[in-house]
Phi, psi and omega in degrees: 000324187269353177246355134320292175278029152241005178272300181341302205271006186268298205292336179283328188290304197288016189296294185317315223260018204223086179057048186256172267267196227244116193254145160262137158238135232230016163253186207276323166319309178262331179257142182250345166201075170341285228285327197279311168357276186311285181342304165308304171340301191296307163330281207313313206298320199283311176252033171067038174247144178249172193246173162225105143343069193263090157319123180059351196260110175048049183102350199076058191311185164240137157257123203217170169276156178262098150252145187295338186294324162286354172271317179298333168293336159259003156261336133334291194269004158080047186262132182306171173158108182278090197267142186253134160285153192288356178282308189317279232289312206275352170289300194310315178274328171301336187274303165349296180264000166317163171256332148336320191253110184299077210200154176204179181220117160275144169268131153272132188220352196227123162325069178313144185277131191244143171206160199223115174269126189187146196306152192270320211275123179293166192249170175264001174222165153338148133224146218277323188273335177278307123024282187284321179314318208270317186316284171339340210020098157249089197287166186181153178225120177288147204234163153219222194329292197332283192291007173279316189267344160267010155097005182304346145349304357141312193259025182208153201259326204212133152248143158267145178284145168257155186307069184267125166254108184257026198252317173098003185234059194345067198056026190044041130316344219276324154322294189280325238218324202329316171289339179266136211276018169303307186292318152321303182279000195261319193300301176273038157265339218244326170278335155329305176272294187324321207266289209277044172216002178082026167225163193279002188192144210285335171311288216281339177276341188301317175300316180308328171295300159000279169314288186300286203287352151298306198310303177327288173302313179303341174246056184099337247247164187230104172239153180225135216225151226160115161058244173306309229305335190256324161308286191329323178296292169314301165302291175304317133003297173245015145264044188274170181057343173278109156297105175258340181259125188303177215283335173251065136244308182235359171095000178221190177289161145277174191278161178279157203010073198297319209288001191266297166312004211250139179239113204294322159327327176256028169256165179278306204241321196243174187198147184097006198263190201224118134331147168237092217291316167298143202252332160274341183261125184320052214192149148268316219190138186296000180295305198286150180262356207313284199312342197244357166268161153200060166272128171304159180278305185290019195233012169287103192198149148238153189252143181284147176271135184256120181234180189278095173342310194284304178291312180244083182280339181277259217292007123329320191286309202272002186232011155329093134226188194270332186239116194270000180240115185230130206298153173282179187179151189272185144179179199304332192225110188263321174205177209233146169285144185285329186277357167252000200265119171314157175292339182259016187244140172272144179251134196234339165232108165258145154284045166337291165291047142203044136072356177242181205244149145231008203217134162231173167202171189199133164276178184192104165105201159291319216270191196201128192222166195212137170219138193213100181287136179101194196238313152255126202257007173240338092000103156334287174206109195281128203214141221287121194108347186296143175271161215281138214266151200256100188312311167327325182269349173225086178271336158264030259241102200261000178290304175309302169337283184327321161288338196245002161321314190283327173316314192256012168302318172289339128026304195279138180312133176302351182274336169280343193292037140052265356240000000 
């Protein structure tokens, strides 16, 4: 009986220090599905529990408390994942929080209300943040024109662009496409909606929308951006009151010498471009770099920017993988020239020897924007009908990592948010 109570009273003592919490660990070694991870985060989040970020610390684990329902939940989706006693956990932050260690621990403490803007009518192509939304079970709700201009902004924490031309020249198809009947029918859907949204031309409602998604970021709002969405956006900013599109786009001339009008002052990132005045050439803008490498595929990468955990938290947060060299990829706007890039936006993924950016940020406001060039980060070069990349063949996928760095980025205690 007494060597009964007294292993009872070793298992009681030894309890607090016995599978209290739960590391996702987020290096390339230990994890087999990076990408699901998160989703578990969002989950934990979602049921009003908070995660703790450990920036840099093996990839940008997760530290969470151990319940079984999260361990049956990570084990379901088939996420690596390691229980710590609580003397381990209290190693780790500690080491974490050293000043000695460029490492930091962010609190997650709220779910962001997620919304993906993007035409309701299908498209011939994919998009890369709905794609991992969906691997991830990230829940999210599309949104487009209708609901931008009735303020349902408002109702979200973090938005994404869909592979948008916010220019009114329905992505400079027009060459290759005029004729295909996607491409007809998607130029009358989009003057449809323009017309029942009260304007005469599809240019003027993509600005209005434009304008509300600035506002939306200048009052707090988290925006994220991929491929046109993001050059295109900033030239319609700064062509507002400017006609830029020629005549089988919007039905009239553009104004004469429009490049003299673009006032560089309202775009968020860029500054300095050249329009691109032809209707046959596949460009918006002297921004985008597509037309202009001549970098080999196998010699494509940008390297991730390395920052001070402690000190720079957001884009640590935003730059969290397991691998700091990550494959290029093409897309209608495949990368940004660094010499068109404002002085005050962080270039946070680069090319260096071929003079361009691909991954950026910036505030505007209260607020935050992420521009991330090209289209598919597991697709070379994804071109319109191609099917769609099946995330099950790259579950560590570190191109990707980067769209879901910005998903728990609104997440983070507002005391960490730095600028």
């Amino acid at each position: 009986m007494r060597n009964k109570l007294l292993l009872i009273l070793f298992l009681f003592i030894s309890m607090p220090s016995w599978a209290s919490y739960i590391l996702i660990p987020m290096d390339a070694e230990s994890q087999n599905e990076h990408l699901k991870a998160y989703g578990i985060a969002y989950w934990v989040l979602d049921r009003g529990e908070e995660v703790q970020w450990l920036l840099n610390y093996r990839g940008g684990s997760f530290l969470l408390a151990d319940k079984s329902s999260t361990q049956r939940e990570l084990k379901i989706r088939g996420v690596d994942f390691e229980i710590l006693t609580n003397a381990q956990a209290t190693q780790i932050l500690d080491e974490v929080k050293s000043p000695s260690k460029n490492m930091d621990a962010v609190l997650l403490e709220t779910a962001p209300k997620v919304a993906v803007y993007s035409p309701k009518d299908n498209m011939p192509w994919d998009d890369a943040v709905t794609l991992v939304l969906e691997y991830a079970e990230i829940p999210y709700t599309v949104i487009y024109d209708k609901e931008v201009l009735d303020d349902e902004l408002l109702l979200y924490d973090w938005l994404h662009l869909h592979h948008e031309d916010f220019t009114g020249q329905y992505g400079k198809f027009y060459r290759a496409f005029r004729t295909a009947p996607w491409y007809i029918e998607g130029k009358r859907n989009a003057e449809a909606l323009a017309r029942s949204l009260g304007f005469d031309k599809v240019s003027d409602s993509k600005l209005a929308v434009a304008l509300k998604i600035r506002d939306y970021v200048v009052g707090g709002g988290f925006m994220f951006a991929m491929c046109s969405a993001t050059d295109t956006f900033d030239i319609a900013l700064a062509a507002e009151g400017v006609d830029i599109c020629e005549p089988m786009f919007d039905g009239d001339p553009s104004d004469p010498g429009y490049q003299n009008k673009i006032n560089y002052a309202n775009t968020f990132a860029f500054t300095d471009f050249i329009l691109e005045r032809d209707p046959m050439v596949y460009s918006f803008s002297s921004i985008d770099t597509s037309n202009d490498r001549v970098v080999k595929k196998e010699n494509d990468y940008f390297r991730l920017m390395d920052y001070s955990a402690k000190w720079d938290p957001i884009p640590t947060m935003l730059v969290q993988n397991h691998t700091a060299l990550i494959k290029g990829f093409y897309g209608q706007t495949t990368s940004f020239k660094r010499d068109q890039i404002k002085s005050n936006v962080l270039i946070m993924g680069e090319n260096k020897s071929a003079g361009e950016a691909k991954y950026i940020h910036g505030v505007r406001g209260k607020g935050f924007f992420t521009f991330y060039g090209g289209h598919d980060p597991e697709d070379y070069q994804h071109k319109v009908g191609d099917p769609k990349t099946e995330l099950e063949l790259h579950p560590t996928s570190p191109g990707y990592r980067l769209i879901l760095n910005n998903i728990l980025f609104p997440a983070a205690e507002k005391k960490e948010q730095k600028t």
